[in-house]
Wavefront OBJ file of the C-alpha trace (Angstrom):
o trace
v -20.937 28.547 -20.266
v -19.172 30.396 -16.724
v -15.607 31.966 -17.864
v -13.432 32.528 -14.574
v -10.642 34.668 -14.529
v -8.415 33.059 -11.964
v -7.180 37.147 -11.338
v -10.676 37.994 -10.129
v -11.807 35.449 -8.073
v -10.281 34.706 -4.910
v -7.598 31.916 -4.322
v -9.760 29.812 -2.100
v -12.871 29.814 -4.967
v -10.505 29.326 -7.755
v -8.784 26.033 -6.298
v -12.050 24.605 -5.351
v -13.340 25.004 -9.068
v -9.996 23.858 -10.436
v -10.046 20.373 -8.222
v -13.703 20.196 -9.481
v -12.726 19.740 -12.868
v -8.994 18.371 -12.907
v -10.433 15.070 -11.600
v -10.298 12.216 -10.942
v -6.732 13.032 -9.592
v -4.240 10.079 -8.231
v -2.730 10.155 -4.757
v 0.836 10.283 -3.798
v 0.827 8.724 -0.134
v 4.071 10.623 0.332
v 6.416 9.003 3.524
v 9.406 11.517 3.801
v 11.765 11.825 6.874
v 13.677 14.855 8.014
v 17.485 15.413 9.084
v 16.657 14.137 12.678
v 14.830 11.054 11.796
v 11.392 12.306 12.042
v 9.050 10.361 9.569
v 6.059 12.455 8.025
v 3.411 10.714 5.857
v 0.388 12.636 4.172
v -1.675 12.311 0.999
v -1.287 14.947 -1.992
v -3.356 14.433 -5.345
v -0.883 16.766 -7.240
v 0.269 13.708 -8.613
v 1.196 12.007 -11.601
v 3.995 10.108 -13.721
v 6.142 11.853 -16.002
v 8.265 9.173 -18.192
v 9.152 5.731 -17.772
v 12.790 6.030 -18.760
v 14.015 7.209 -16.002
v 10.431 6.537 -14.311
v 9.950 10.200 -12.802
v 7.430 11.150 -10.723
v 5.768 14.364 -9.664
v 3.758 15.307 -6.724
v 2.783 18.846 -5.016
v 2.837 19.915 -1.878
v 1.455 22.837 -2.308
v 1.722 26.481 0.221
v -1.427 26.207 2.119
v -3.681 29.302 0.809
v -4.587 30.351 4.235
v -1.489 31.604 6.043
v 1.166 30.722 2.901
v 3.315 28.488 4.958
v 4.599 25.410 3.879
v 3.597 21.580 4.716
v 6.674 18.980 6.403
v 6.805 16.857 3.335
v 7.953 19.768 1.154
v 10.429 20.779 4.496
v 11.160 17.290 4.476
v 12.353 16.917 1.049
v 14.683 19.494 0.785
v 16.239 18.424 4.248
v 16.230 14.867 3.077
v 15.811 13.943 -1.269
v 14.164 11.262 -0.529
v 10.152 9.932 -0.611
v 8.376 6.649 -0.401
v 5.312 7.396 -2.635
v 2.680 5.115 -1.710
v -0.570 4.267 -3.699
v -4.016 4.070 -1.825
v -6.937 1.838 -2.133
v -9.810 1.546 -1.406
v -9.406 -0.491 2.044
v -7.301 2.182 3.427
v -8.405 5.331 2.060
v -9.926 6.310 5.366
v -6.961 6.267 6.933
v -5.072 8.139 4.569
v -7.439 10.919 5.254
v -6.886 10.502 8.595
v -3.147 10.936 7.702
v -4.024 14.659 6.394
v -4.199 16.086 9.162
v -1.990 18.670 9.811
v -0.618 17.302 13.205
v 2.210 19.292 14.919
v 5.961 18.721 13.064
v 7.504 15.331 15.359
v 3.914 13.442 15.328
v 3.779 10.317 13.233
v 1.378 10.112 10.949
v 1.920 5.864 10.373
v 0.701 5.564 14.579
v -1.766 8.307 14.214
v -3.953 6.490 11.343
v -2.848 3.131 12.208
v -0.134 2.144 8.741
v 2.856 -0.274 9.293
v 6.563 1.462 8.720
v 8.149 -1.373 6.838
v 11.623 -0.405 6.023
v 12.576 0.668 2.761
v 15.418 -0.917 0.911
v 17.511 1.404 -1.106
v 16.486 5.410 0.728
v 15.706 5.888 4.191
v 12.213 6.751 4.757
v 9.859 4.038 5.567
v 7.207 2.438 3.165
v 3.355 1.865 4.123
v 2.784 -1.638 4.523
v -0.692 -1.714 3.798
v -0.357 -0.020 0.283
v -0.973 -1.968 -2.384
v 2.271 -0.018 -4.588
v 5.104 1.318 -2.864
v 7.688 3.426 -4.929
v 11.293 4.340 -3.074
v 12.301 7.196 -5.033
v 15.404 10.117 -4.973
v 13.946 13.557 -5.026
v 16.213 14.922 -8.361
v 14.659 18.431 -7.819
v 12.347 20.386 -6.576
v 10.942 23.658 -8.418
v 8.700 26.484 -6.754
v 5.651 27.866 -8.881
v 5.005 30.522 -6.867
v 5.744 32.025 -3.403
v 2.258 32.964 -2.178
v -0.148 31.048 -0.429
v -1.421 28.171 -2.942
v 1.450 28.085 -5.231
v 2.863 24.610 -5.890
v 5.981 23.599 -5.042
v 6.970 20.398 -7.973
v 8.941 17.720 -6.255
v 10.212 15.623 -8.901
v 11.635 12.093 -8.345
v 12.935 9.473 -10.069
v 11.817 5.781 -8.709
v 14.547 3.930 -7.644
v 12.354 0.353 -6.341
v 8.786 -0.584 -6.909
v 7.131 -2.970 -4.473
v 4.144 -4.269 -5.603
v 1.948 -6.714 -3.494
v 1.598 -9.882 -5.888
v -2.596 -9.987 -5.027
v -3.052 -7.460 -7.469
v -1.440 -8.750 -10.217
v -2.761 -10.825 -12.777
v -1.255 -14.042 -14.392
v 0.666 -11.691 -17.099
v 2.637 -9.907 -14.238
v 0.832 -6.913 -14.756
v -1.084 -4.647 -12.050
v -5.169 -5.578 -12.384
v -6.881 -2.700 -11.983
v -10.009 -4.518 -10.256
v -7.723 -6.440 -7.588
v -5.744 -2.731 -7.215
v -9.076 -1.078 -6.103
v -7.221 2.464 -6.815
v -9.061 5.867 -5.407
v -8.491 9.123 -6.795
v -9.711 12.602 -5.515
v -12.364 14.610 -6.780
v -13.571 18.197 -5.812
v -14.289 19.373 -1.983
v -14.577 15.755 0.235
v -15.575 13.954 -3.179
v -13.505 10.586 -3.589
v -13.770 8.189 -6.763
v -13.335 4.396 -6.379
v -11.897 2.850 -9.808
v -14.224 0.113 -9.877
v -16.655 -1.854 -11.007
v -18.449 -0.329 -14.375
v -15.652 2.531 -13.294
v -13.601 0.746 -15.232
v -13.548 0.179 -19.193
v -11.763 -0.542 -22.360
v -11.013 2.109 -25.124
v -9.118 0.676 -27.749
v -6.022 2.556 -28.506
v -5.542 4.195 -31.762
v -2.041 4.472 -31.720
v -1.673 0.862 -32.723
v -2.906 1.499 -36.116
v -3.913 4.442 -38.746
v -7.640 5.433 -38.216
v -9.303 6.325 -41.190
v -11.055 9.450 -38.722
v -14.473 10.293 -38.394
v -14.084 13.314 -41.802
v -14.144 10.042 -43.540
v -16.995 8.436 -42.378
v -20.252 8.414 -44.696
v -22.080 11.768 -44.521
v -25.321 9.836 -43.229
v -23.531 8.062 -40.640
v -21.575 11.650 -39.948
v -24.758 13.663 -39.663
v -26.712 10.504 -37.189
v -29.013 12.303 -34.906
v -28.300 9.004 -32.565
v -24.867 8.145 -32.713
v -23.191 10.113 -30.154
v -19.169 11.131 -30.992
v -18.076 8.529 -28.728
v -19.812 6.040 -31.019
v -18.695 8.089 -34.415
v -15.033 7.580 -33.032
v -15.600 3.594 -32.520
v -16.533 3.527 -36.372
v -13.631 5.915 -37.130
v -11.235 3.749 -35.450
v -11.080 1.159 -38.543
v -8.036 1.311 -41.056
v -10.403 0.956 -44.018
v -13.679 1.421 -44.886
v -15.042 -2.543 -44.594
v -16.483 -3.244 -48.245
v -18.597 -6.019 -47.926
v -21.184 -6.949 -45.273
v -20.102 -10.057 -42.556
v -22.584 -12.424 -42.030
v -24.595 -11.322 -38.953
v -27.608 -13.414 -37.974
v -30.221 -10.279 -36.263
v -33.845 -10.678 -37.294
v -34.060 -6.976 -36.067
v -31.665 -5.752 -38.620
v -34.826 -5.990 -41.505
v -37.095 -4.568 -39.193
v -34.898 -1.185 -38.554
v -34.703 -1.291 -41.776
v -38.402 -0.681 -42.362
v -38.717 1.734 -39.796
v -35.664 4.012 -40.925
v -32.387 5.375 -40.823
v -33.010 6.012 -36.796
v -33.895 2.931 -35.643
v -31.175 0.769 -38.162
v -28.563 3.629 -36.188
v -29.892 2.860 -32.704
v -29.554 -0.910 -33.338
v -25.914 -0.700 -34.879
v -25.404 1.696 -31.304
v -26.335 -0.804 -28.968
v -23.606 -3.406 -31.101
v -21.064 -0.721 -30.357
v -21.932 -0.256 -26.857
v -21.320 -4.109 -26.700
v -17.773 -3.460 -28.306
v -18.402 -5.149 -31.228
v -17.688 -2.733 -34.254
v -17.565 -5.158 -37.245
v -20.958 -6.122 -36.362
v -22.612 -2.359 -36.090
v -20.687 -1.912 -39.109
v -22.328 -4.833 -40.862
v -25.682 -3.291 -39.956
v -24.838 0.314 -40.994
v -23.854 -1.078 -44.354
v -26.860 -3.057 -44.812
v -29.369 -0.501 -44.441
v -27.988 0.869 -47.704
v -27.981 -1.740 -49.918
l 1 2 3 4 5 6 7 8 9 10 11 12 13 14 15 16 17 18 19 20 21 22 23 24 25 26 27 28 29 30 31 32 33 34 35 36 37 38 39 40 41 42 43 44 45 46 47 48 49 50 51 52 53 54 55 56 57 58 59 60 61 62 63 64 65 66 67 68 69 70 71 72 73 74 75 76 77 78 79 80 81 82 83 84 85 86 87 88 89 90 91 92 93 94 95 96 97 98 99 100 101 102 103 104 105 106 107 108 109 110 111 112 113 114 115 116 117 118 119 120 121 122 123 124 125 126 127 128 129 130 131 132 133 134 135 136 137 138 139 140 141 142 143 144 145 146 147 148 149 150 151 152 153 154 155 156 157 158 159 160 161 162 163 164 165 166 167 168 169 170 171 172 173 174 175 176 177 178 179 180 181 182 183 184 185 186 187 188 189 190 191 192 193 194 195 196 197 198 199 200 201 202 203 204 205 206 207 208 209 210 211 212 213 214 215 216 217 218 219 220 221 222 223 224 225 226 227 228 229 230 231 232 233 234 235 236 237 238 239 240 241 242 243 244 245 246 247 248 249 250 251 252 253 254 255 256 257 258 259 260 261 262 263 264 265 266 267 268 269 270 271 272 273 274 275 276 277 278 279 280 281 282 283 284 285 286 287 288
């Protein structure tokens, strides 16, 4: 394994290794407006959400690493505290690029890649009509990590009015993350669509006590198939299951015959299908 000391490498190599592995990141579509009026809208994937009581936000617009100035949405902000942060999908993520560029200060970014201004209702910048999620938020504060050239300057807000277009909902009133269609950033010009088989279930643990994988047997522990994602799926039970449920699998007999391996690689591909009682049934079974 390559250990990097972020003192000995140079700025530019460091932050390209750093967005390689921080991924995949989220992307504040930032609309921000300055003292005269003059809308700014870019994309920053120093981005995430901080609580939900108040619902605080935090992006980065960070001092560019070449000639350590600073971008117009962090000029922006501290002329005017407030942002419209805007989520992209994957219909307009092209255009949000576009909106990256670092045009001259006074150009609009919404007529240079094509967005609609639609007029926010509670702070003064505009919102992106095409986004799929539009936040109007108050910038509370804004807190410098540095003041060379890649340091990150934290602009922390607290949403004041979600908008959120009702085709990606689902009947529950909550945001489907198949009809959202959500991209994140990866490394260098590396983009991630969430997606198809991008997207997937984990069952949280928090809703219950987990017995933990220490407790499972020592020849399910020691499997030289069952991979620690699978180990956890077993682990995630509150007790140890005592009896076998009925499972109707003519193959179960047969792994049995063939060993320990093969009744392990069965009881995997029930997991993979999310169905843990039944891989537990088999596990327990080939020790009877």
């Amino acid at each position: 394994m390559a250990s990097i000391d972020p003192r000995k490498v140079s700025v530019p190599e460091f932050h390209s290794l750093l967005l390689g592995a921080v991924t995949p990141r989220p992307i504040a579509f930032a609309s921000t407006i300055d003292k005269t009026g003059l809308v700014n809208l870019s994309p920053f994937s120093f981005f995430n959400c901080f609580g939900a009581n108040p619902p605080v936000l935090i992006f980065s617009p960070a001092r560019r690493g070449r000639d350590n100035t600073t971008k117009h949405t962090y000029e922006n902000v501290l002329d005017v505290p407030e942002v419209v942060i805007n989520i992209v999908n994957y219909a307009m993520v092209q255009q949000a690029s576009l909106a990256s560029t670092e045009f001259p200060k006074g150009i609009n970014e919404f007529k240079k890649a094509g967005f609609t201004e639609v007029a926010s209702n509670m702070i003064k910048p505009p919102r992106v009509g095409e986004a799929p999620v539009s936040m109007e938020c108050k910038v509370t504060q804004v807190i410098q990590t540095g003041t060379s050239g890649g340091a990150g300057n934290l602009v922390i807000c607290e949403v004041l009015l979600m908008h959120v277009k009702e085709e990606v909902m689902d009947e529950r009133g909550n945001i489907d993350p198949f009809k959202l269609d959500a991209v994140a950033r990866l490394g260098r010009d590396w983009y991630c669509r969430v997606q198809g088989n991008a997207i997937f279930r984990v069952p949280r643990p928090n809703e219950k006590i987990s017995i933990g994988i220490d407790q499972l047997p020592e020849s399910i522990r020691s499997s030289k198939v069952l991979t620690g994602n699978d180990l956890a799926l077993l682990a995630g039970i509150e007790n140890m299951p005592l009896k076998i449920s009925d499972l109707n699998d003519n193959r179960i007999e047969a792994a049995r015959q063939h060993g320990k391996e093969e009744v392990h690689r069965l009881a995997q591909q029930y997991l993979h299908e999310g169905k843990i009682k039944e891989a537990w049934s088999i596990l327990l079974a080939a020790h009877e």
